[in-house]
N, CA, C and O of each residue as an XYZ file, in Angstrom:
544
protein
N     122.079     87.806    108.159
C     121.063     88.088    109.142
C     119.903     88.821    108.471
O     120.140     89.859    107.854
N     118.516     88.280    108.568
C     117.501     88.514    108.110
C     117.294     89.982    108.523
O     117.488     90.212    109.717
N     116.905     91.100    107.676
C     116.529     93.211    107.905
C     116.247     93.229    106.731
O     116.526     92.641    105.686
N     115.061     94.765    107.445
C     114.575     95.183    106.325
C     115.309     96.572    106.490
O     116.079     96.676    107.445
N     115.161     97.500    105.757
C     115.625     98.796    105.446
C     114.804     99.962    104.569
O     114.455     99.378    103.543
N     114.373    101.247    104.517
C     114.018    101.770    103.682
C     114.856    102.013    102.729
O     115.997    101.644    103.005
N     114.705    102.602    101.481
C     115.574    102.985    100.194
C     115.016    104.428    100.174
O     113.930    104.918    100.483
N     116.409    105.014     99.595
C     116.253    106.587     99.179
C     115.058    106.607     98.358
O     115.033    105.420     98.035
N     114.012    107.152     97.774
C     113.255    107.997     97.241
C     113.379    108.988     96.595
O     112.394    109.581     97.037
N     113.874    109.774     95.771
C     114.409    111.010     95.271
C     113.057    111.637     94.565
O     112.688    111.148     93.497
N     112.451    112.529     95.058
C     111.369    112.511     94.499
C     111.280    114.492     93.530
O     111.654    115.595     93.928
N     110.593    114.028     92.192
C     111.313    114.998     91.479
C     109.714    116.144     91.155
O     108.792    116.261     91.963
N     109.776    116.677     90.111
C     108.283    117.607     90.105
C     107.782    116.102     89.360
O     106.824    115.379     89.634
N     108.639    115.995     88.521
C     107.885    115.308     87.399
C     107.585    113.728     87.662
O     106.823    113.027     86.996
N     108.155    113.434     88.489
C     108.202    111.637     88.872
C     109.292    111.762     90.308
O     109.905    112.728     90.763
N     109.183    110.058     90.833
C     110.319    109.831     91.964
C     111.100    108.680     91.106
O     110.890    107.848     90.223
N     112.053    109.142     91.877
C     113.051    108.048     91.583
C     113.799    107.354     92.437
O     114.381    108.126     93.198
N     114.111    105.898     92.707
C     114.340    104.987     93.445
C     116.196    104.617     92.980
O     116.289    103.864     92.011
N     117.149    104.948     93.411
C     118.225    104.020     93.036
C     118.573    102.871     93.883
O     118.120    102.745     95.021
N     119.420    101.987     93.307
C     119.292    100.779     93.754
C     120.616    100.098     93.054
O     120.843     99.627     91.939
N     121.477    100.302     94.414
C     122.884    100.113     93.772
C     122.952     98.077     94.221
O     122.757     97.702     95.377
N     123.216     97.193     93.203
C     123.948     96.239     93.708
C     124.447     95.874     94.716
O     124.262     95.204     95.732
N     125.305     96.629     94.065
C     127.082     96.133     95.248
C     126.743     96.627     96.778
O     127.135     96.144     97.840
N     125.937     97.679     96.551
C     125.605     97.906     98.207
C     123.998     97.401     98.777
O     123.915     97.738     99.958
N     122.858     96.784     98.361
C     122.239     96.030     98.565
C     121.672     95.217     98.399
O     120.479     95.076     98.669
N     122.657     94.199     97.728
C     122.256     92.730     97.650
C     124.006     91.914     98.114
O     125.044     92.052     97.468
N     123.861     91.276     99.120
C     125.392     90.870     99.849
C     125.365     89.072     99.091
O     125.548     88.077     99.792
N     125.123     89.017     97.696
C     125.779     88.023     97.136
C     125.513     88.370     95.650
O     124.777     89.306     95.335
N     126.314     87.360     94.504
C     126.288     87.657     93.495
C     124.649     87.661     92.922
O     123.965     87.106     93.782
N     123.980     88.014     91.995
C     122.370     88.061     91.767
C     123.031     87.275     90.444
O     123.887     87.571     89.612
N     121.938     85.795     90.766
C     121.510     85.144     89.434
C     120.416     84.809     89.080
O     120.137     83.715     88.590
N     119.626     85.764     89.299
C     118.192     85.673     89.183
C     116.956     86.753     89.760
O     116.699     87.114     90.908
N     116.618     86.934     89.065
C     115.835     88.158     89.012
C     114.318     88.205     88.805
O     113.933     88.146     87.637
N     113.407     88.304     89.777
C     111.747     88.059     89.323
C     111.203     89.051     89.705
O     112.008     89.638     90.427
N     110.215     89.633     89.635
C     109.115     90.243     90.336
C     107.395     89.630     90.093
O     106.884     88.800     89.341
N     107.039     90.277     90.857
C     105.395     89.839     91.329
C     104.314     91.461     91.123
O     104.430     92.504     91.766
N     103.411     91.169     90.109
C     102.678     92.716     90.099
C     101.332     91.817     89.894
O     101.275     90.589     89.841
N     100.218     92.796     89.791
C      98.900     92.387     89.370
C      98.610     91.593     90.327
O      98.135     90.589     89.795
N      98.626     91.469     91.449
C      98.222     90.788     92.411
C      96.483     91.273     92.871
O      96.125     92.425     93.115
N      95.586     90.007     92.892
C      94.431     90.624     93.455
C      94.731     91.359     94.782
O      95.807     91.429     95.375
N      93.477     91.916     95.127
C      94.039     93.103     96.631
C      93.652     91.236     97.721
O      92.885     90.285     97.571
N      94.815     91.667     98.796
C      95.008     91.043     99.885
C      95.462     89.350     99.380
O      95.528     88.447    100.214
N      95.680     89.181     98.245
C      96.500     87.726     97.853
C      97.612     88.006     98.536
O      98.161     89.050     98.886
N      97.971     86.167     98.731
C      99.260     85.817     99.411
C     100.309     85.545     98.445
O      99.910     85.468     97.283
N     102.090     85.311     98.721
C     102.409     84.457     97.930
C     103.806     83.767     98.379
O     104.583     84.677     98.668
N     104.290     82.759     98.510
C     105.333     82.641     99.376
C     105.306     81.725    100.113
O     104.859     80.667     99.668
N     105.795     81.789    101.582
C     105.116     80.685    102.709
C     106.169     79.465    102.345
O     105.776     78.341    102.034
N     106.934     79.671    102.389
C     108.334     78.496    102.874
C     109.800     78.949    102.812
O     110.098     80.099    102.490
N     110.783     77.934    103.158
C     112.430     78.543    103.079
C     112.662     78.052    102.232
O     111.959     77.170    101.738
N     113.873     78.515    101.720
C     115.595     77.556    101.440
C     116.580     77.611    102.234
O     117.022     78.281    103.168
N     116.986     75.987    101.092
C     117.859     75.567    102.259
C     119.456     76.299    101.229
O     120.648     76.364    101.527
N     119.111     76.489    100.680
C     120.695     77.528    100.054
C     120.607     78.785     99.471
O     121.648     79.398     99.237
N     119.118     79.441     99.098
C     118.906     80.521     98.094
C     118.619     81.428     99.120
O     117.969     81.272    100.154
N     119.188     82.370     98.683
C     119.018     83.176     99.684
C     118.381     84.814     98.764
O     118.744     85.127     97.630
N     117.443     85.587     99.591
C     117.046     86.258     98.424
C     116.885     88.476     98.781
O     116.419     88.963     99.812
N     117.240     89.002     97.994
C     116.433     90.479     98.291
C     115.221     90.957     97.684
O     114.812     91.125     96.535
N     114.873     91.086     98.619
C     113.106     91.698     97.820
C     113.277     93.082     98.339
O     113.777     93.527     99.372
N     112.643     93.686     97.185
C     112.566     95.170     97.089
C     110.801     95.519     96.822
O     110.321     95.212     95.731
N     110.150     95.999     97.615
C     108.747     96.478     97.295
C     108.528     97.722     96.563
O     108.429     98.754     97.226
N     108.416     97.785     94.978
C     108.690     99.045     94.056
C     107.250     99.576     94.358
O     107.211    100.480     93.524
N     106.353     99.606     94.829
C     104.992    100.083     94.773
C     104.235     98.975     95.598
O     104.484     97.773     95.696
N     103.106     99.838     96.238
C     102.060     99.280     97.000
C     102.346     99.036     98.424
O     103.223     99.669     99.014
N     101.567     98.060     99.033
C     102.042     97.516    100.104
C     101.611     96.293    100.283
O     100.907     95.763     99.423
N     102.033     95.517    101.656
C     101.893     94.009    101.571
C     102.331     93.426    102.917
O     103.484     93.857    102.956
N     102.186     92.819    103.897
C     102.631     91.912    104.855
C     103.522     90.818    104.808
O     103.183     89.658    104.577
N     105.051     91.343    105.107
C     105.674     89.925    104.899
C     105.652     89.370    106.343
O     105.677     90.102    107.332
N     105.605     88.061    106.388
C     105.012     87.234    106.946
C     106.759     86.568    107.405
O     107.400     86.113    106.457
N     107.386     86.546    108.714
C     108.884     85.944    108.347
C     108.954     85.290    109.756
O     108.462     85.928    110.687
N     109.484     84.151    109.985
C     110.292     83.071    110.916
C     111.657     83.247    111.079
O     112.261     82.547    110.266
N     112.569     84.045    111.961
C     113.529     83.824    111.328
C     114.409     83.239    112.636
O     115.541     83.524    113.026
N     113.337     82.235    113.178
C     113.964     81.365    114.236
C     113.235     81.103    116.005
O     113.316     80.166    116.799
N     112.620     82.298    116.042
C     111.569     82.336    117.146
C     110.256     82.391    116.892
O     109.803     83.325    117.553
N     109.365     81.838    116.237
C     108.169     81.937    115.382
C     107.870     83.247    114.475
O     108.580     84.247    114.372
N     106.664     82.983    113.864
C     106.315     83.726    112.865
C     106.227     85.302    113.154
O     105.911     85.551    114.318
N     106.437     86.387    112.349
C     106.310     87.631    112.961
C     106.238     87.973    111.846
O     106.681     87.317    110.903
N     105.519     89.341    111.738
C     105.027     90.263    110.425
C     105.249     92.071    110.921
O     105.044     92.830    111.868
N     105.889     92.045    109.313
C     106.583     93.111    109.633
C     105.292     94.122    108.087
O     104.908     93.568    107.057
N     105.029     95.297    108.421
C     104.866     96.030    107.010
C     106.419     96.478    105.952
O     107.535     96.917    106.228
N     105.712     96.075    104.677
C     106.678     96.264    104.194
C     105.720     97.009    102.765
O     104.553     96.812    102.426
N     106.567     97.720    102.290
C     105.837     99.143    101.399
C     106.823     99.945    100.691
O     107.962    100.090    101.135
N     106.506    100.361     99.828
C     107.350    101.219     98.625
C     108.300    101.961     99.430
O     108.221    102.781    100.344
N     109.698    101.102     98.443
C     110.683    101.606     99.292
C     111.361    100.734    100.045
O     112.511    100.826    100.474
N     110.569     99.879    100.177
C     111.516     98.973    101.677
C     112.461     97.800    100.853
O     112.297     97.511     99.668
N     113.279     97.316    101.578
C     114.250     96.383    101.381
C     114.017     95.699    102.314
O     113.733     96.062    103.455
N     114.170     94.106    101.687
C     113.853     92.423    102.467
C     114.961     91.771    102.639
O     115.051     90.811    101.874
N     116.004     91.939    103.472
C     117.321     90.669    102.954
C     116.372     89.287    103.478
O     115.366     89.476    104.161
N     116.693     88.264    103.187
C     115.792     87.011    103.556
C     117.115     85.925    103.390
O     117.105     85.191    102.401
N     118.174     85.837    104.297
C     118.855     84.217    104.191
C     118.456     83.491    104.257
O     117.358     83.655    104.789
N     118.814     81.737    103.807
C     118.243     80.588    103.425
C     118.215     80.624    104.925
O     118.892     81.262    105.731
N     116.724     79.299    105.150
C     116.292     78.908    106.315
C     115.509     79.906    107.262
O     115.211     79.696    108.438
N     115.273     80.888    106.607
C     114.392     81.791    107.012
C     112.904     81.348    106.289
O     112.797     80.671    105.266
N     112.014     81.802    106.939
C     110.649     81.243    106.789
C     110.022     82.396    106.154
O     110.047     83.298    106.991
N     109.516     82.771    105.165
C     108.735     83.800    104.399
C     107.879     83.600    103.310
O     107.859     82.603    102.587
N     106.999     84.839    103.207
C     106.311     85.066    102.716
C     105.339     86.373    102.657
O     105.296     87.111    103.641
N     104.566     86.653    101.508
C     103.679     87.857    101.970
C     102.005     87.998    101.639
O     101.418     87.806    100.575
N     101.681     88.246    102.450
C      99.848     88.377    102.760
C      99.643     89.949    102.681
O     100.429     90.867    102.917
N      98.118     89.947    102.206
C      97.339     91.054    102.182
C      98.110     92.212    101.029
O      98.243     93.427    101.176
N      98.435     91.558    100.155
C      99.363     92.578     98.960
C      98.044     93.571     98.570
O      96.888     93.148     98.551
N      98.406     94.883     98.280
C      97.665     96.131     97.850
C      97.274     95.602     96.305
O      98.139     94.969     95.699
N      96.397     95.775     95.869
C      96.014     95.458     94.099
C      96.802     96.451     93.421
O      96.816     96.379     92.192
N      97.652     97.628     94.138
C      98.959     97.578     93.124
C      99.954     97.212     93.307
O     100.795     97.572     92.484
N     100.337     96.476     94.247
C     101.772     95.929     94.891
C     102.523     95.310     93.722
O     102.206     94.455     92.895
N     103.463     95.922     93.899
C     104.530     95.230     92.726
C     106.056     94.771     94.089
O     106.588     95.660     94.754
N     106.372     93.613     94.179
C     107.965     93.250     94.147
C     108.844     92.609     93.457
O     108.552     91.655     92.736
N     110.048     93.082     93.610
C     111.342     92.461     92.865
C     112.042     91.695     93.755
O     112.109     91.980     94.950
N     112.481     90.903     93.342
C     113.402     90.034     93.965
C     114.337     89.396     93.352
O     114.216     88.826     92.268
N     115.782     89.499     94.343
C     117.153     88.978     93.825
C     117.706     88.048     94.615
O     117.990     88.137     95.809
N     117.876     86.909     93.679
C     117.993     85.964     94.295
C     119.507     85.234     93.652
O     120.143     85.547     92.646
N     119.779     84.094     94.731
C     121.576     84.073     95.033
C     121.729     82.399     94.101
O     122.767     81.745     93.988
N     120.304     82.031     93.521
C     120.398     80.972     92.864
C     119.709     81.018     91.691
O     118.844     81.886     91.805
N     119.665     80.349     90.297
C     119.206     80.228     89.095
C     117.724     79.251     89.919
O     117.885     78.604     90.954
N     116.335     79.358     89.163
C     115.344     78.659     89.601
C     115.410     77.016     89.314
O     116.071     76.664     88.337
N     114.834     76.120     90.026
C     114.978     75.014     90.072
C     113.344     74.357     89.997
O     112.819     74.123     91.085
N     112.682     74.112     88.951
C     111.459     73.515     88.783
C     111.176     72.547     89.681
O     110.046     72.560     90.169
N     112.182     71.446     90.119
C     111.795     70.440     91.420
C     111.628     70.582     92.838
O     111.488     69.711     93.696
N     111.689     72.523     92.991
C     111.491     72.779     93.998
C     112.108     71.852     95.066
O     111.385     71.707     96.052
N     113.317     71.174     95.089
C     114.470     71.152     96.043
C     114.875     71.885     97.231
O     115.101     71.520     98.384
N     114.895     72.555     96.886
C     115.813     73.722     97.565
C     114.482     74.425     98.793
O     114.725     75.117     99.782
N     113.232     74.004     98.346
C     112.109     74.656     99.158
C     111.698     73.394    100.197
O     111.747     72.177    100.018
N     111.231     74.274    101.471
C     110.580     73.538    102.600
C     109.226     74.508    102.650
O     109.106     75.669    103.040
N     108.115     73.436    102.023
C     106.924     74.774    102.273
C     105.755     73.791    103.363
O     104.546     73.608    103.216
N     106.398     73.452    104.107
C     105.411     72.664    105.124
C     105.783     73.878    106.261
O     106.666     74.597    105.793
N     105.462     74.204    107.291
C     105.448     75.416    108.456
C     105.923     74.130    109.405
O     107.086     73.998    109.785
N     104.948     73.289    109.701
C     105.276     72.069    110.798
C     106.775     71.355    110.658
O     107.475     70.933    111.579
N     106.965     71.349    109.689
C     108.336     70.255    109.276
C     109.505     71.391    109.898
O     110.180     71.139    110.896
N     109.610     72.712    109.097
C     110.499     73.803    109.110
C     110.485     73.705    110.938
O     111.492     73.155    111.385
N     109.787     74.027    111.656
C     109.646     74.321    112.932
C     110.455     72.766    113.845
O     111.233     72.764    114.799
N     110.023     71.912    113.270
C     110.944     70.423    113.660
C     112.121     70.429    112.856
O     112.922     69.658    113.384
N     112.443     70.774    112.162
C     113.544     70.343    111.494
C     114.670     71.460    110.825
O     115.781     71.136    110.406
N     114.200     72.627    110.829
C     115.354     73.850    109.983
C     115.075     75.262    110.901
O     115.637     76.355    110.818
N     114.087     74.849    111.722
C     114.453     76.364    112.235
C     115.976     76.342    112.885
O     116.720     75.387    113.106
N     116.143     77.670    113.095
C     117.250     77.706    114.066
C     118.470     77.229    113.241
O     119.475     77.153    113.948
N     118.665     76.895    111.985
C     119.596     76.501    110.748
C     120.479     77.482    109.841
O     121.397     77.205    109.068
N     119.762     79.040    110.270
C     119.978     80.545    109.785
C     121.458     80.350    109.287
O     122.271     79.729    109.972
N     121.778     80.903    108.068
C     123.026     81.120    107.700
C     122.792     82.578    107.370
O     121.818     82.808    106.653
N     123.523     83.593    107.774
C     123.407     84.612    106.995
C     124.349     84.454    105.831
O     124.402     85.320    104.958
């Protein structure tokens, strides 16, 4: 089931610090690992499902609009340093208006696939054909 969550913060004189245990937030094995930084201010990036990958995004800095379907149309949530994304396949996402320092990570439940398979990035098709398909 598609939630977001904040993450501890531990914040010190000298720096903060973020932990970020596995086993307790990401609910499948991680074979794959990306993040997104250097984003111009307010770029998008995203904007379709899978139909098996299922993914956690973690926002390490900045902020950004994720943009998510996760069966009753589109809805946007803020999401910002600190927050946690679970996103199951057949969920509709993406994120708009990223901060020009927004950095995210994301863990994902599949190795990448160049033929883009596994993606539905049409909005019209998803809405006829996979909404309402949610696996958590």
């Amino acid at each position: 089931m598609f939630k977001i969550w904040p993450l501890e913060i531990w914040i010190k004189k000298e720096y903060s610090l973020t932990p970020f245990e596995l086993r307790d937030q990401v609910p499948f094995e991680t074979k794959r690992v990306y993040w997104v930084t250097q984003a111009a201010a307010g770029a998008s990036t995203g904007q379709h499902c899978h139909f098996e990958e299922r993914e956690v995004f973690v926002c390490a800095q900045g902020s950004m609009t994720a943009v998510i379907d996760r069966g009753n149309g589109k809805e946007t949530f803020e999401f910002k340093t600190g927050d946690v994304m679970y996103v199951p396949n057949f969920v509709w996402h993406g994120f708009e208006n990223l901060s020009a320092d927004a950095m995210f990570i994301a863990f994902s439940s599949t190795n990448y696939s160049a033929d883009r398979s596994d993606y539905c990035e049409d909005y019209e098709k998803y809405c006829l054909e996979y909404r309402g398909k949610i696996v958590a």
